[in-house]
C-alpha positions in Angstrom: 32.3 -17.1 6.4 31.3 -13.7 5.2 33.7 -11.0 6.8 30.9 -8.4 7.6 27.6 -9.0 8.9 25.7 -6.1 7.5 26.2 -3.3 5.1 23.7 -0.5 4.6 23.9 1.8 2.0 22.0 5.1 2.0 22.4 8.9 2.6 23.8 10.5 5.3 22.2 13.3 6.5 22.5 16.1 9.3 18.5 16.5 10.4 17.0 19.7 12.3 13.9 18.4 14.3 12.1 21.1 15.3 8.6 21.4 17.3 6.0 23.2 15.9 1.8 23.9 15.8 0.0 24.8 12.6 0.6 28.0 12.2 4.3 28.0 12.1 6.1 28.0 8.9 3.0 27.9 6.2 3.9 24.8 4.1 4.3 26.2 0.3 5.2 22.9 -0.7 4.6 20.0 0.7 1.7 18.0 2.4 1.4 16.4 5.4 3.5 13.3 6.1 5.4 13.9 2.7 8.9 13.6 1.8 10.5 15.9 -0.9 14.5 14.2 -0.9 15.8 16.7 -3.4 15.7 20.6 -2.7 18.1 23.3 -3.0 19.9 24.2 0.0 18.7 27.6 0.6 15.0 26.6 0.9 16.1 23.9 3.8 18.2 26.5 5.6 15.8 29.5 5.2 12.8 27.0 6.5 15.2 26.1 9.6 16.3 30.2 10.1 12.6 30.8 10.2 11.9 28.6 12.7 15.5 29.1 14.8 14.6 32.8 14.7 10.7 32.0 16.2 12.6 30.6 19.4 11.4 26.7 18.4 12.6 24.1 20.1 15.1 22.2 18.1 17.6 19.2 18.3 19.9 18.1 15.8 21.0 14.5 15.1 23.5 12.9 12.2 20.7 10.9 10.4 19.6 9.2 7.1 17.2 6.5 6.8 19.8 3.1 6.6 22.1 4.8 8.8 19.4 4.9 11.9 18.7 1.4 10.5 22.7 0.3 11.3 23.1 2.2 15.0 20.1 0.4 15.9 21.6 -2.8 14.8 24.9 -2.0 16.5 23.4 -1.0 19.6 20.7 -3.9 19.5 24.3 -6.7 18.7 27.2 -4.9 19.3 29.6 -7.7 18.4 27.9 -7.7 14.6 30.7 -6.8 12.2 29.2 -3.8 10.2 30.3 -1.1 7.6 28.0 2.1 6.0 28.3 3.0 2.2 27.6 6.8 1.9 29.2 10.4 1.5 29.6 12.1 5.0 30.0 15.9 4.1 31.0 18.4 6.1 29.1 20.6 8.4 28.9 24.3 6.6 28.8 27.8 8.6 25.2 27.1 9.0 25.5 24.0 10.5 28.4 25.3 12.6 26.1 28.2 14.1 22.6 26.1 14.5 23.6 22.8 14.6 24.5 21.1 18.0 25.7 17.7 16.8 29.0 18.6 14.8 31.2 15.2 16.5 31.2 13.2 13.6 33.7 11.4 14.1 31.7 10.1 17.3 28.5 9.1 15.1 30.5 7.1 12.8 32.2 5.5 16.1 29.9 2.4 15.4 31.4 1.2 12.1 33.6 -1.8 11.8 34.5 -0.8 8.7 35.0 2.3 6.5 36.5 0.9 3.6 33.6 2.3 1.4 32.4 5.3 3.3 33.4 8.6 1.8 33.8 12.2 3.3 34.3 15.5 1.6 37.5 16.7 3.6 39.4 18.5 1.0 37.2 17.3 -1.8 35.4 19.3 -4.6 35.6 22.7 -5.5 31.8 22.8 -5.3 30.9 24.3 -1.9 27.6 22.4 -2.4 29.4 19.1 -2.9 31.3 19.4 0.0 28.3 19.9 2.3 26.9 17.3 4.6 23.4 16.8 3.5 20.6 18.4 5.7 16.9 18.4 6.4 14.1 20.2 8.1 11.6 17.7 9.9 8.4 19.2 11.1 7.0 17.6 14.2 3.4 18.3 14.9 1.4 17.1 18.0 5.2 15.1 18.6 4.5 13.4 15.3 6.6 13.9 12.3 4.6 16.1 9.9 6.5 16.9 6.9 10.8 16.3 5.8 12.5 18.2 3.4 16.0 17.7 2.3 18.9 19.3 0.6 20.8 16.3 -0.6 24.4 18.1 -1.0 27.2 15.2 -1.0 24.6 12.4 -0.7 24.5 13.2 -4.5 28.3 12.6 -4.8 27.9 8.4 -3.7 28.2 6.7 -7.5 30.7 9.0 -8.3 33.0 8.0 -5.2 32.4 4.3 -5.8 33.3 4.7 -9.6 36.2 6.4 -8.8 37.5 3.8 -5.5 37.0 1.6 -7.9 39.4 2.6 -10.6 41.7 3.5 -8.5 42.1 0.5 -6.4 41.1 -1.9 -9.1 38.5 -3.5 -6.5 35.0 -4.3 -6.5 32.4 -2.9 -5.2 30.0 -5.9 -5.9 32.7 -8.1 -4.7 33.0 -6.3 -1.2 29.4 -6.2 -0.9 29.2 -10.0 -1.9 31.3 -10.8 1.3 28.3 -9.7 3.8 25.7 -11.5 5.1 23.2 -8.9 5.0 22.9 -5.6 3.0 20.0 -3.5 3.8 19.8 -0.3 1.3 16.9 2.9 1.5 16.5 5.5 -0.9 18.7 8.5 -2.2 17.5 11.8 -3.4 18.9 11.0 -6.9 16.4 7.8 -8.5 19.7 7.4 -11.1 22.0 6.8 -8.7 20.3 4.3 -6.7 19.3 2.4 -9.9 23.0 2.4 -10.9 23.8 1.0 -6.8 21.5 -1.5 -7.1 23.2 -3.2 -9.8 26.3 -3.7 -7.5 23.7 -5.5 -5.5 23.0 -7.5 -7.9 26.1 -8.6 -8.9 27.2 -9.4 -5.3 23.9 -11.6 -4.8 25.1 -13.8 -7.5 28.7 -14.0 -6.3 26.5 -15.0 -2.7 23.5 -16.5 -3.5 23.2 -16.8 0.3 23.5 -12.7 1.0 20.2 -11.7 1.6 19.1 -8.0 1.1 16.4 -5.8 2.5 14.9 -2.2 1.4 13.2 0.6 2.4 12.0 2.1 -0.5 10.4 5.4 1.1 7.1 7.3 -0.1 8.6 9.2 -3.3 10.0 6.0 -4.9 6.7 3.9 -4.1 5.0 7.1 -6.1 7.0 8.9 -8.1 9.4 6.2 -9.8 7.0 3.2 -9.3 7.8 1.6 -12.4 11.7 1.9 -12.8 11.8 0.2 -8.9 10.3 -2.8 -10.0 13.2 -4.2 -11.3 15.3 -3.6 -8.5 12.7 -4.2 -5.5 12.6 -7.6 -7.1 16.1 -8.3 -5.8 15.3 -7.7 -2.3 14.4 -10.3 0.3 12.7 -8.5 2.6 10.7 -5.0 1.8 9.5 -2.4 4.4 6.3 -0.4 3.5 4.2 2.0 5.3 0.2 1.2 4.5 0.4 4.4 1.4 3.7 2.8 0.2 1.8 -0.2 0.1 -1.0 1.4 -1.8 1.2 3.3 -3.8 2.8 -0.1 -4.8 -0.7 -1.7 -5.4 -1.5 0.9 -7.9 -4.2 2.8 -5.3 -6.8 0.2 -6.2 -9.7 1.1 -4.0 -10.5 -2.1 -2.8 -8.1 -5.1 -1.0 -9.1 -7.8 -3.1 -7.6 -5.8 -6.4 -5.1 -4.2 -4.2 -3.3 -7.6 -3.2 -3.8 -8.9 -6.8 -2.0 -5.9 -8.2 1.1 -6.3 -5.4 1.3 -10.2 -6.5 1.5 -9.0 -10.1 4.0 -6.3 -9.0 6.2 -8.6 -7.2 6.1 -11.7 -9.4 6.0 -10.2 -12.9 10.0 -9.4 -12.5 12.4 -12.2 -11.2 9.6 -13.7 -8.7 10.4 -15.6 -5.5 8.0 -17.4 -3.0 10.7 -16.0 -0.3 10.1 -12.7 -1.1 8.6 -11.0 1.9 7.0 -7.2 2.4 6.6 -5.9 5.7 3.8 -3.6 5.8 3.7 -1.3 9.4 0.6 -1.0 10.9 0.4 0.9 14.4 -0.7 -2.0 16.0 0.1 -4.7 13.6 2.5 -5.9 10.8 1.6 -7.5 7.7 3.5 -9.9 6.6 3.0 -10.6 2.4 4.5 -13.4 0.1 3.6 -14.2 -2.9 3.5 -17.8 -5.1 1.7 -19.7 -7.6 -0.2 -16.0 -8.9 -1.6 -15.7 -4.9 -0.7 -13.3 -2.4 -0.2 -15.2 1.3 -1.2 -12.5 4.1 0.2 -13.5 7.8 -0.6 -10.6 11.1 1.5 -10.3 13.7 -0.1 -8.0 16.3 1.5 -5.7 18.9 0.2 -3.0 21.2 -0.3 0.5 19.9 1.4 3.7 21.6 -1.0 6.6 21.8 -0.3 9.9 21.1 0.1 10.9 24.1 3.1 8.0 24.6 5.5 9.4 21.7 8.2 12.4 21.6 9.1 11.8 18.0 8.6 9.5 15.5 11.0 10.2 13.1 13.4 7.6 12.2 10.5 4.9 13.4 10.4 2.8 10.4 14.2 3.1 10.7 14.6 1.7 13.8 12.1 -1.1 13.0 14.2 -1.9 10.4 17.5 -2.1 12.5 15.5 -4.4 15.1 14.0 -6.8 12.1 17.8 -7.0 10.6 18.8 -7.5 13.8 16.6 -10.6 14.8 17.2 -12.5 11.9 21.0 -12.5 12.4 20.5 -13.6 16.0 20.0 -17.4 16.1 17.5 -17.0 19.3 15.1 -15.6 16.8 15.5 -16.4 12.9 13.5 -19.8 13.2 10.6 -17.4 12.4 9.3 -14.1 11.1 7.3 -13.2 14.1 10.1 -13.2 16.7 12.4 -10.4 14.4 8.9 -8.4 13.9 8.7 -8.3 17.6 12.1 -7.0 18.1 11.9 -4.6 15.2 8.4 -2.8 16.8 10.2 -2.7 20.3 13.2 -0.8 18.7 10.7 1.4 17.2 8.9 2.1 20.2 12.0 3.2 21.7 12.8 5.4 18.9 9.2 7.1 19.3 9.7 7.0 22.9 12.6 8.6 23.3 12.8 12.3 24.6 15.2 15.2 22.9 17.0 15.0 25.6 17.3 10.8 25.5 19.8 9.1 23.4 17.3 6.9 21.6 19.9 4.2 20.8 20.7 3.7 24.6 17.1 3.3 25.2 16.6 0.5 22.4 19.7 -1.0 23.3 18.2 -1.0 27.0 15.2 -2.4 25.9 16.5 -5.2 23.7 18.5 -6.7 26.8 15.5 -6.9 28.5 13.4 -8.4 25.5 16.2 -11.3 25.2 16.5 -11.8 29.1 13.4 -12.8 28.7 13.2 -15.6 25.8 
């Protein structure tokens, strides 16, 4: 019996939400719906003084992409043993005058284990090193418009692990082998996460039965398209927006070439006729496998919020992440894909839902008792 149920591995990072229109805070370098995950700290916190000093509304929240995923899960099956593998840094001055989320302590209240989460508390002389990780998110019209991050300790993660390692003289691979689930999404630093991913590895053939699931995010789909293949090839399960998908079918203009490219992608490297991508649709999921050189395309339809339904959609994909993990470690719902999609869009929903004011966790977590009183 493995002694978690899920690990997520990922960056941990303190994000600064702030509403704007399209004349606030001229974008020098970055397009709409982009990421850029590596940036120096002063261009984040001058971007979030210029907009703090325009009176724009703002909340704060302790974030990263797989550790939204794992409060969702936690909130969605509480009793689900789970554990996060990351560098929490420390709020600086800035964050101390700006910020209004400084509890950490309370947002890492949902971990079952912290044997392989690291903090910066009198670590590194590096003021930068020390530093929890923070980004500027740009909501337009209540929809997320643009994220920029200054990865700080997130960039400190391999170095930890190294070093717990030699000085414990235990595994990493070996922990992460005793899991039943390990769901990882992308750091700022492509090196890293390449050199994380072969922990994975190793711990998948210590379990063959562990099963693993990754969001690879817009700049990795793009930028580093052909060092991921190797590693995406690991994964189980794989979560794509409809550009990541594009990005990962080589932008052929056409679906018939599109699809043959993703089934030469995902079968050219350690292929698997269990191998399934995700692809989010707003009112739809596509779900992709691939065997015998064909690509098999399943739809599972949902209904589509409108615009004027959402607050914020940041940490969306997240959430439906947490809610797919989450249904196929429930035995009510694992006997097939569609019944996990389903669980996954109505955490998202909540997420997008949710008000500043709103604990969006509460509100999945509300929602998801409702969804299984009903099955």
């Amino acid at each position: 019996m493995a002694a978690l149920d899920v690990i997520c591995i990922g960056a941990i990072n303190y994000d600064y939400m702030f509403h704007c229109t399209g004349q606030d805070l001229v974008m020098r370098d970055c397009q709409s719906a982009d990421e850029n995950l590596s940036n120096p700290i002063s261009d984040v916190e001058d971007d979030i003084l210029e907009l703090v000093t325009k009176n724009k509304e703002y909340t704060t929240q302790i974030g990263g992409s797989a550790f939204i995923t794992l409060k969702v899960i936690k909130h969605i099956l509480p009793g689900l043993r789970a554990a996060y593998t990351g560098v929490c840094g420390t709020p600086n001055g800035f964050d101390l005058r700006y910020g209004k989320t400084n509890n950490l302590e309370k947002e890492l209240a949902h971990l079952d284990n912290r044997d392989w989460l690291f903090t910066t508390k009198e670590r590194f002389d590096d003021p930068y090193d020390r530093t929890i990780a923070k980004s500027i998110v740009r909501l337009y019209n209540h929809t997320r418009n643009c994220i920029k991050i200054a990865p700080c300790a997130n960039n400190t993660l391999l170095e930890r692990i190294r070093e717990q390692e030699a000085k414990t003289g235990r595994s990493f691979a070996a922990y992460l082998s005793g899991a039943r689930w390990i769901h990882l999404s992308s750091l700022s630093a492509f090196d890293q996460f390449e050199e994380i991913m072969q922990y994975v590895i190793q711990a998948r053939a210590m379990n063959p039965a562990l099963k693993v699931s990754m969001d690879p995010g817009s700049e990795y789909t793009s930028v580093w398209i052909d060092r991921l293949q190797p590693l995406i090839s690991h994964a189980d399960f794989i979560f794509l927006n409809k550009t990541e998908k594009k990005n990962l079918g080589r932008s052929a203009k056409s679906a018939r070439p599109l699809y043959r490219n993703l089934c030469g992608y995902f079968s050219a490297i350690n292929p698997s006729p269990d191998r399934t991508l995700i692809i989010k649709h707003d009112d739809r999921h596509e779900i992709l496998s691939f065997g015998d050189g064909r690509c098999k395309i399943r739809t599972v339809r949902h209904k589509k919020l409108y615009q004027y339904q959402l607050n914020n959609d940041t940490g969306a994909g997240d959430s439906f992440a947490g809610g797919f993990i989450s249904g196929m470690l429930d035995e009510r719902l694992n006997a097939d894909l569609a019944g996990p999609i389903q669980l996954g869009v109505l955490a998202a929903k909540g997420r997008m839902r949710s008000f500043d004011h709103e604990d969006p966790y509460l509100n999945i977590q509300n929602d998801a008792e409702k969804f299984f009183e009903k099955l």
